[in-house]
N, C-alpha and C positions, 0 to 999 in steps of 0.2 A: 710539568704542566698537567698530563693527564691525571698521575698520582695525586694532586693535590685536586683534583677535580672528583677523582672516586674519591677522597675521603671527604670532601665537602655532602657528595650524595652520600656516602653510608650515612653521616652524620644527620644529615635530614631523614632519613630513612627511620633512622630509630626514634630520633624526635618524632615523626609521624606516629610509629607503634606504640609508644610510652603514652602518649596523649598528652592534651596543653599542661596540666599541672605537671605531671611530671619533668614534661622537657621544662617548663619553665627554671625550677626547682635545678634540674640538674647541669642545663646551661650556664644557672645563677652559680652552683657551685663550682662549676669547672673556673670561668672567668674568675671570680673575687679570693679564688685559691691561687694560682697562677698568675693572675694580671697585674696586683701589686708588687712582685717579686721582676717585671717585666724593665726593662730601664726606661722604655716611657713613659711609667709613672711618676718619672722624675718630672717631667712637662705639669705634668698634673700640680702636684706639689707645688713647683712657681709658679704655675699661674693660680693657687689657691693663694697662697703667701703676697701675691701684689693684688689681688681682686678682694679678697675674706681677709685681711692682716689682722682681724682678732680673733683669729682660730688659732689655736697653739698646734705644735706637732702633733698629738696624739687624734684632734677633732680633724685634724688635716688627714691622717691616720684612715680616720673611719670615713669619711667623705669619698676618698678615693676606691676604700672596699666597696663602699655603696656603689660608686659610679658601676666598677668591674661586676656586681652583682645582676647591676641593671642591665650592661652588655649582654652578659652572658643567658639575660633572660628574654633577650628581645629576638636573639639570635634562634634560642630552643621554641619561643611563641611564633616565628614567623613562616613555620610552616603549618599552623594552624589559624591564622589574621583569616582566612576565606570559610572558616565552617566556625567562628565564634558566635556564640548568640547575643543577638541585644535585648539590653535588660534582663539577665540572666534571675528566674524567680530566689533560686537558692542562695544567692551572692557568690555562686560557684564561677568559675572559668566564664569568661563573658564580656563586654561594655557595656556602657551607657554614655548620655552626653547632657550637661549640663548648658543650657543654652541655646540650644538647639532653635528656637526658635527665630534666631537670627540666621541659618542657613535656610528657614521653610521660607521665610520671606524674600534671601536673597535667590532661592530656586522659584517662588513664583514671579520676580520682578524678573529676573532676564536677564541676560546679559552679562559682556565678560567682569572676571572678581580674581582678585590675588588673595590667595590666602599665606599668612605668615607666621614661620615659627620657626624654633630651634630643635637642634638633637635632646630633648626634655623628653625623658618617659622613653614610651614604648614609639618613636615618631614614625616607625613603619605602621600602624595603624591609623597613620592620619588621614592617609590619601582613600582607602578602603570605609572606609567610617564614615566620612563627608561624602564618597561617594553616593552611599544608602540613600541620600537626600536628592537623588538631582544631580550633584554637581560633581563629575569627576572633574579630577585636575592632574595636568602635565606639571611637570617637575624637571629641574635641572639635574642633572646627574652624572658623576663621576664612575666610569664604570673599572672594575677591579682590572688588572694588568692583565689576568687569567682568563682569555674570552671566553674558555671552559664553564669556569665559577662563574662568570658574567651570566652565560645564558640560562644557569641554576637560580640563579635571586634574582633574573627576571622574569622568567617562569612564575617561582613562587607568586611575586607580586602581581603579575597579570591574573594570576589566578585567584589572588585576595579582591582583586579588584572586578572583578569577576569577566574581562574582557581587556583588549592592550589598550595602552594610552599611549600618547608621544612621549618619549624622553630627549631633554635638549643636556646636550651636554656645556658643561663649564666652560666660556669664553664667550668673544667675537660673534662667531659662526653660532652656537649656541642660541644668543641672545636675540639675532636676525628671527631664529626659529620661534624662539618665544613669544616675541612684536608680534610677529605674523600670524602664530595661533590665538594671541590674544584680542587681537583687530577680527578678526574673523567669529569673535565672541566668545571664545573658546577661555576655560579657566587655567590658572595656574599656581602652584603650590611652590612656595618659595622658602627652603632654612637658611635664614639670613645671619648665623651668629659663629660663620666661620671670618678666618681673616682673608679678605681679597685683595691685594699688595695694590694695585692701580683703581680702587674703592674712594672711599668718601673719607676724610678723618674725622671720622664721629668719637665721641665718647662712651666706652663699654666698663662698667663698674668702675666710673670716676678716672679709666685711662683713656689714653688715646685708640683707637682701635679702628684700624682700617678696613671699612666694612659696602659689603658691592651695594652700589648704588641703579642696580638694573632696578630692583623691587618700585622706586621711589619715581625712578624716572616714566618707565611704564606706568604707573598708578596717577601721574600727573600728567602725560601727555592725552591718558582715556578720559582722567576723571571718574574712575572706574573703582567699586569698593576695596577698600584689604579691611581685611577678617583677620586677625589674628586667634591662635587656639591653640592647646597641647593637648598631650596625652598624658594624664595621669597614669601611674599605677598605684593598684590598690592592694595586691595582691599577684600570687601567682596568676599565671594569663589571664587578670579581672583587673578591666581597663576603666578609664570613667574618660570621656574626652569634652574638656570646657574649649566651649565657644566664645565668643565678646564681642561684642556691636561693634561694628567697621568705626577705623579710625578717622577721627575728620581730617582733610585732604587741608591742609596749607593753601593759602590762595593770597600771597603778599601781591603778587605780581612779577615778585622776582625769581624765575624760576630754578637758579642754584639755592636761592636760599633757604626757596620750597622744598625741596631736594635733602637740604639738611636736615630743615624740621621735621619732615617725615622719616628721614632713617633713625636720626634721633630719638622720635618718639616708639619708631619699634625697637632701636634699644632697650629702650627706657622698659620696655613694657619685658621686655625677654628676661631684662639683667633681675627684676623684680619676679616675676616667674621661678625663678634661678635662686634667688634667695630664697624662697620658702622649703624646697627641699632642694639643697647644693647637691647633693648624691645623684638628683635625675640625671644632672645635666655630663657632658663630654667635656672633661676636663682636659685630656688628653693633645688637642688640638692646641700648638702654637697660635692662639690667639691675637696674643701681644710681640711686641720687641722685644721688650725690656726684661734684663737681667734675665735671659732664659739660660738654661745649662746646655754647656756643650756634650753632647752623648757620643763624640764620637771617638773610636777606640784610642788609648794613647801608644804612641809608636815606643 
């Protein structure tokens, strides 16, 4: 536990010293060297093969480098998210946001906002970025088994953020947390595009895809905006982050069915994100049921 914690900090260490391009660059290399060689690429693969079925092996091939490339650069850019500049003049190391004008409106209107997205791009730079505006936001969070490494990536990230914010973690108890800070008018940041086994059966690239239905519920019991938005990359540590006018809220009167329409339609909007550059996205994540491979060793 401790070993695996010094080498999480030497690792940040260098990445500090190196500077954003560099770590980006060299995190990009270590990951997309290694990571397709990894047996969970294999998750990758089926779930390209039942989402993408008109990619042949070889585009399925490069997808998955992509993805491993994008890992490996989000990892070496994260200990520099807190000293990036915006709108960098030279197109060097930097962000920018496209859209923005829907955050300046939802920070001068008030009041609590879900904002929603997937693991697309660089997503640690979402919470830090929307921040600049007004509007930090809490997040659900899964923390690493390694409380060591835990307290290292959230460091980092308070420090991107430029002060702590709450973290709720995944569940129950979690979710209590989240109501409460978001009744209290407080925001929250939600990546809605893993599988949550007792979720919604929505549809995720024309499958079935059991997906948590907190986002939907909360967002209908406030009445309260969701903002959807990623994080582009552009480049080594040169981000671009699009925004999108809040989705309109379902109001059949039925409230499951509200429920669906809304998760459905951030589906909709992620799986479509997802298609324009497949490499952003975390492939890696048992998504779906169907026909996944067994990885586990044969006796």
């Amino acid at each position: 536990m401790r070993l695996e914690a010094a080498l999480v900090r030497g690792l940040v260490a260098l990445f500090r010293r190196i500077g954003p391009v560099r770590a980006s660059n060299l995190g990009g290399w270590l990951c997309r060297t290694v990571g397709p060689r990894l047996p969970v690429s294999k998750i990758a693969d089926a779930n390209l093969r039942m989402a993408m079925p008109e990619l042949d092996a070889g585009m399925r091939r490069a997808v998955i480098r992509a993805m491993w490339d994008n890992i490996g650069r989000n990892a070496g850019e994260l200990p520099h998210l807190a000293t990036l500049p915006r709108n960098p003049a030279d197109g060097g190391p930097g962000w920018d946001v496209v859209g923005e004008e829907h955050l300046i409106a939802q920070a001068a209107k008030g009041g609590p906002t879900i904002f929603v997205s997937g693991h697309i791009g660089n997503w640690e730079m979402l919470p830090p970025a929307v921040a600049r505006y007004g509007l930090p936001f809490s997040s659900f969070y899964r923390a690493p088994n390694n409380p060591l490494v835990d307290r290292i990536l959230c460091d980092l990230r308070d420090d991107a953020m430029g002060k702590p914010v709450p973290l709720f973690a995944k569940g129950a108890r979690g979710a209590r947390g989240a109501l409460a800070h978001i009744l209290k008018g407080g925001h929250l940041g939600m990546l809605v595009d893993q599988k949550m086994n007792d979720g919604i059966a929505a549809r995720f690239f024309g499958l079935p895809a059991m997906t948590a239905g907190a986002m939907a519920a909360m967002a209908l019991k406030l009445r309260c905006p969701v903002i959807p938005g990623y994080i582009e990359r552009l480049g080594p540590a040169r981000l671009r982050m699009h925004v999108y006018p809040p989705i309109d809220l379902p109001d059949s009167g039925d409230r499951a069915t509200d429920q669906m329409t809304l998760t459905q339609q951030v589906n909709d909007w992620i799986e479509g994100t997802i298609r324009q550059q497949p490499g952003s996205w975390l492939w890696i994540h048992r998504r779906w049921n169907r026909h996944m491979p067994n990885l586990k060793p044969k006796k």
